[in-house]
Backbone as JSON Lines, residues from 0, in Angstrom:
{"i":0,"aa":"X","n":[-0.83,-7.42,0.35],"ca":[-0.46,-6.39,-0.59],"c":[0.45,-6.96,-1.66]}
{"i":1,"aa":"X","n":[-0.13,-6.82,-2.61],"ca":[1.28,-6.74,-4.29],"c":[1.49,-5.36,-4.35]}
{"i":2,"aa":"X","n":[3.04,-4.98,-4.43],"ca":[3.76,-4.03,-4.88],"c":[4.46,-4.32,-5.8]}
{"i":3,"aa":"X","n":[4.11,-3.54,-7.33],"ca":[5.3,-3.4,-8.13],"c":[5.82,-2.36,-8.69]}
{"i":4,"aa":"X","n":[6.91,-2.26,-9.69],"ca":[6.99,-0.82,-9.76],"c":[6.47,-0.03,-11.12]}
{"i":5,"aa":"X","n":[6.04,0.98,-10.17],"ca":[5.04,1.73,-11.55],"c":[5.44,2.25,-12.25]}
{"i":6,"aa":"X","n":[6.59,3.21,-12.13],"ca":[7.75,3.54,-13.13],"c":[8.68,4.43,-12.16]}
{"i":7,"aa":"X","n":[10.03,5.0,-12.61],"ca":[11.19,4.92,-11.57],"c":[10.94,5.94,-10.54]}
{"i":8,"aa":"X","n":[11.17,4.69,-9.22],"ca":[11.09,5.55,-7.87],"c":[9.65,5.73,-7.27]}
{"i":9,"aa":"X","n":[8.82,4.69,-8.63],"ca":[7.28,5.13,-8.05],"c":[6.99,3.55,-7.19]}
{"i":10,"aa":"X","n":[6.75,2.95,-6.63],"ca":[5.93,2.11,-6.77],"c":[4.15,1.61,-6.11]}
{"i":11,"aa":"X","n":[3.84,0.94,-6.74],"ca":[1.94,0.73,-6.84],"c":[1.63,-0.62,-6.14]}
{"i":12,"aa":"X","n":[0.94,-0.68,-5.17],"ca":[0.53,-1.66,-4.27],"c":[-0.94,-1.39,-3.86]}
{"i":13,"aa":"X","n":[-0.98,-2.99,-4.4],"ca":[-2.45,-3.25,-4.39],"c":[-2.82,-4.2,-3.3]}
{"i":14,"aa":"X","n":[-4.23,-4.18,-2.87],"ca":[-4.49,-5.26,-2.0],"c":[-5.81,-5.54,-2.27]}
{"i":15,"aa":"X","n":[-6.69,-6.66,-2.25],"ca":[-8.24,-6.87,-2.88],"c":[-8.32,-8.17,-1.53]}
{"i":16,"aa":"X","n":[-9.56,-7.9,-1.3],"ca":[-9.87,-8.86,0.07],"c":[-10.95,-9.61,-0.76]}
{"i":17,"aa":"X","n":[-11.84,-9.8,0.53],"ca":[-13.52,-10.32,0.56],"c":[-14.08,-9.26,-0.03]}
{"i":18,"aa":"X","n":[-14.27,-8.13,1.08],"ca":[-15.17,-6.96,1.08],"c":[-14.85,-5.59,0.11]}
{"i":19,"aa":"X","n":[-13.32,-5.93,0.2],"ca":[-12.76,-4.44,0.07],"c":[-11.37,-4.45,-1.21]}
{"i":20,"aa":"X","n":[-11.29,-3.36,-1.61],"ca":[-10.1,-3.58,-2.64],"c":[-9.19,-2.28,-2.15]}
{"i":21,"aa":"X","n":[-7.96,-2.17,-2.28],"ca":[-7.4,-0.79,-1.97],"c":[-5.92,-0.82,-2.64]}
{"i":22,"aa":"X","n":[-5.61,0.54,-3.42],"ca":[-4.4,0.97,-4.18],"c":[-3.85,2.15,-3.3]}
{"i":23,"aa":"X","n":[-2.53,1.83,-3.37],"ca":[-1.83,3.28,-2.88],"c":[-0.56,3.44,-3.67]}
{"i":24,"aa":"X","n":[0.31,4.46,-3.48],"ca":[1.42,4.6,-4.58],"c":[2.33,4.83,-3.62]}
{"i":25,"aa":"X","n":[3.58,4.25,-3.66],"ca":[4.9,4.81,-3.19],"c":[5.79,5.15,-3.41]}
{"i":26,"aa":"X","n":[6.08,6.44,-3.43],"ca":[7.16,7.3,-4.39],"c":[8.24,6.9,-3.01]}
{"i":27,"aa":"X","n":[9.37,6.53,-3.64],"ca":[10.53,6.4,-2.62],"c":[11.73,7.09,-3.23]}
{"i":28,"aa":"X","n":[12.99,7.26,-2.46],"ca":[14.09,7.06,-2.75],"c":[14.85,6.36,-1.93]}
{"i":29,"aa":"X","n":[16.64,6.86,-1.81],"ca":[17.64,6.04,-1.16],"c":[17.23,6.51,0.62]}
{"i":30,"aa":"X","n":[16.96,7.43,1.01],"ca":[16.12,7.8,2.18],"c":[14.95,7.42,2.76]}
{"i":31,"aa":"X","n":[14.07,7.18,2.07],"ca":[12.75,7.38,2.54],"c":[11.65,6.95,1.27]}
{"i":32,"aa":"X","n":[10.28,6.39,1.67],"ca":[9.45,6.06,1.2],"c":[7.99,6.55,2.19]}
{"i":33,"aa":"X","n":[7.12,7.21,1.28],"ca":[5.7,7.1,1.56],"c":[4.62,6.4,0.79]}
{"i":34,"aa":"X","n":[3.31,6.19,1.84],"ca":[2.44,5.43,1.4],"c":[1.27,6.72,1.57]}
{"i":35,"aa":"X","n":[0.97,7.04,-0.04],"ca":[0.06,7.51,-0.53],"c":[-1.46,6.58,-0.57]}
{"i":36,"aa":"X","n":[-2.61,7.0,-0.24],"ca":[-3.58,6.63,-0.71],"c":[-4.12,6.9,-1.98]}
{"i":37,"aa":"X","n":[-4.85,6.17,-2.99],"ca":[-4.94,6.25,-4.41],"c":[-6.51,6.07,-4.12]}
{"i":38,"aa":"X","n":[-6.79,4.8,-4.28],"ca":[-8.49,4.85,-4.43],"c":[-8.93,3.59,-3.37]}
{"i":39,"aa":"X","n":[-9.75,3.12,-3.33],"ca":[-10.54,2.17,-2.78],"c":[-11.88,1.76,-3.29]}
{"i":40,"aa":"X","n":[-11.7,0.45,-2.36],"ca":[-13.97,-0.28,-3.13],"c":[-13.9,-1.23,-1.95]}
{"i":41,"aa":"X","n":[-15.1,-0.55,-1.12],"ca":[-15.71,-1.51,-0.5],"c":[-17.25,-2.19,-0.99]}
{"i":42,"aa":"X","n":[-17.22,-3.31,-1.14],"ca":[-18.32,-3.94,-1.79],"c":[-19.7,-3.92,-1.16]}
{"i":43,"aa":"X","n":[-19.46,-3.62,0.0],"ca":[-20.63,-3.73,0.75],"c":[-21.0,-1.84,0.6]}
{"i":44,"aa":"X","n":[-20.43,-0.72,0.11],"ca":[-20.55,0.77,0.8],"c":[-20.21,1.22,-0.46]}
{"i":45,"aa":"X","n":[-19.72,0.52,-1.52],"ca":[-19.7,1.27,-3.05],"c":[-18.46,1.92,-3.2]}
{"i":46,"aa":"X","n":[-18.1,2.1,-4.77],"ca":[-16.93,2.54,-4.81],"c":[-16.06,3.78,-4.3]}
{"i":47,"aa":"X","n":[-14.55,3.9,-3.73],"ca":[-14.74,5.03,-3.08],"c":[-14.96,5.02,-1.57]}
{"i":48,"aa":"X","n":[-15.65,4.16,-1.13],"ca":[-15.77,4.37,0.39],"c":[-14.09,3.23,0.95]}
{"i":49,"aa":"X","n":[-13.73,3.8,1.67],"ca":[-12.61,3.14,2.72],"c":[-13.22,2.49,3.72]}
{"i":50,"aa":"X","n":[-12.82,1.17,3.94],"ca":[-12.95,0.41,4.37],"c":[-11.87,0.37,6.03]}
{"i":51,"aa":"X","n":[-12.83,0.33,7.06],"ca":[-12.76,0.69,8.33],"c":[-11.55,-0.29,8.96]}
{"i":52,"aa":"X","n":[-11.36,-0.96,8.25],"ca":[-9.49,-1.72,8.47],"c":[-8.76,-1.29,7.81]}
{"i":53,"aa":"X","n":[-8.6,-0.04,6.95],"ca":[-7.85,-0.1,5.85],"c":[-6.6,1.11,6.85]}
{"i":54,"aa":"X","n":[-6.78,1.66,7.89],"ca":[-5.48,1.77,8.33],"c":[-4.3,0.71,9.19]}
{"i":55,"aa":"X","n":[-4.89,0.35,9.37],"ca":[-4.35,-1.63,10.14],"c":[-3.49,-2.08,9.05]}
{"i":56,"aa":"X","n":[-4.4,-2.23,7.47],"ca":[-3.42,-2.89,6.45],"c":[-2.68,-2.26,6.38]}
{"i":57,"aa":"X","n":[-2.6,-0.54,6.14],"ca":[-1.33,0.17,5.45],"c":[-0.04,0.17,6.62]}
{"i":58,"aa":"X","n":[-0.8,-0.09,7.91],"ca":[0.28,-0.19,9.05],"c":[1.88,-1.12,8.7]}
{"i":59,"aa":"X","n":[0.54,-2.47,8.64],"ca":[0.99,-3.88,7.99],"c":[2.01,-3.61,7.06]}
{"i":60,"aa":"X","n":[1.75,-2.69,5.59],"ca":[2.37,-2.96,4.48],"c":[3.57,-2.01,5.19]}
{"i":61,"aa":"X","n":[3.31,-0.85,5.83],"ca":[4.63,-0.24,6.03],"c":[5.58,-0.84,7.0]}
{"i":62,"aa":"X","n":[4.75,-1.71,8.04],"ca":[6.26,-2.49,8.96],"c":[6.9,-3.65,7.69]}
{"i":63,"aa":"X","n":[5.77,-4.05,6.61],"ca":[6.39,-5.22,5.72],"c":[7.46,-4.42,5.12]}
{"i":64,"aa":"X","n":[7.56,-3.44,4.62],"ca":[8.44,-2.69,3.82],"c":[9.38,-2.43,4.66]}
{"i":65,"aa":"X","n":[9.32,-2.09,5.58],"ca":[10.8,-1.51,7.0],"c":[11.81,-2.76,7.11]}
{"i":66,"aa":"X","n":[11.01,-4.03,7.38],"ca":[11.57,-5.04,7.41],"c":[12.29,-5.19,6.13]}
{"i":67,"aa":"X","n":[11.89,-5.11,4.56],"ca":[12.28,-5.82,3.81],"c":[13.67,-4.86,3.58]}
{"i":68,"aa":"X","n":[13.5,-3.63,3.77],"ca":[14.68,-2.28,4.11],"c":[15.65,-2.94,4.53]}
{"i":69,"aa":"X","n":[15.49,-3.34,5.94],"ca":[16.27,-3.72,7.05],"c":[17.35,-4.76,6.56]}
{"i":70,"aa":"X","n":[16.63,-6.1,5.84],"ca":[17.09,-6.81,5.19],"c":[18.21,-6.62,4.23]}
{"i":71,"aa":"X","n":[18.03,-5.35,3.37],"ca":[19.09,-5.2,2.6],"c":[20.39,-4.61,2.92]}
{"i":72,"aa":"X","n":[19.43,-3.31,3.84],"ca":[20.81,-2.97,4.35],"c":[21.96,-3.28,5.41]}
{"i":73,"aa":"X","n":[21.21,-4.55,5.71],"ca":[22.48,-5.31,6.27],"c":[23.54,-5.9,5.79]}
């Protein structure tokens, strides 16, 4: 995943594989952050279809984000 920020408090994370491409948005603040789904492309199933790992990655990006949390607020 690349996350950057989309404008304040938003931010946009992308991920593009082999097969599959996928965007989601994360509106955060000093509390809390969610991971919105935006769109997807699986290459093999056409644009629009979600790709049958694509809850595994967002798992991924949200323990990556907890961690990088963790980090600061220490």
């Amino acid at each position: 995943w690349q996350v950057r920020e989309r404008r304040a408090g938003v931010g946009l994370g992308a991920r593009t594989g082999r097969a599959s491409s996928e965007t989601v948005e994360i509106p955060y603040d000093e509390k809390e952050y969610v991971i919105k789904y935006q769109s997807s492309g699986n290459k093999d199933a056409g644009p629009g279809t979600i790709h049958p790992n694509y809850n595994h990655w967002v798992e991924r990006l949200n323990r990556n984000i907890s961690a990088e949390i963790g980090k600061i607020r220490k």
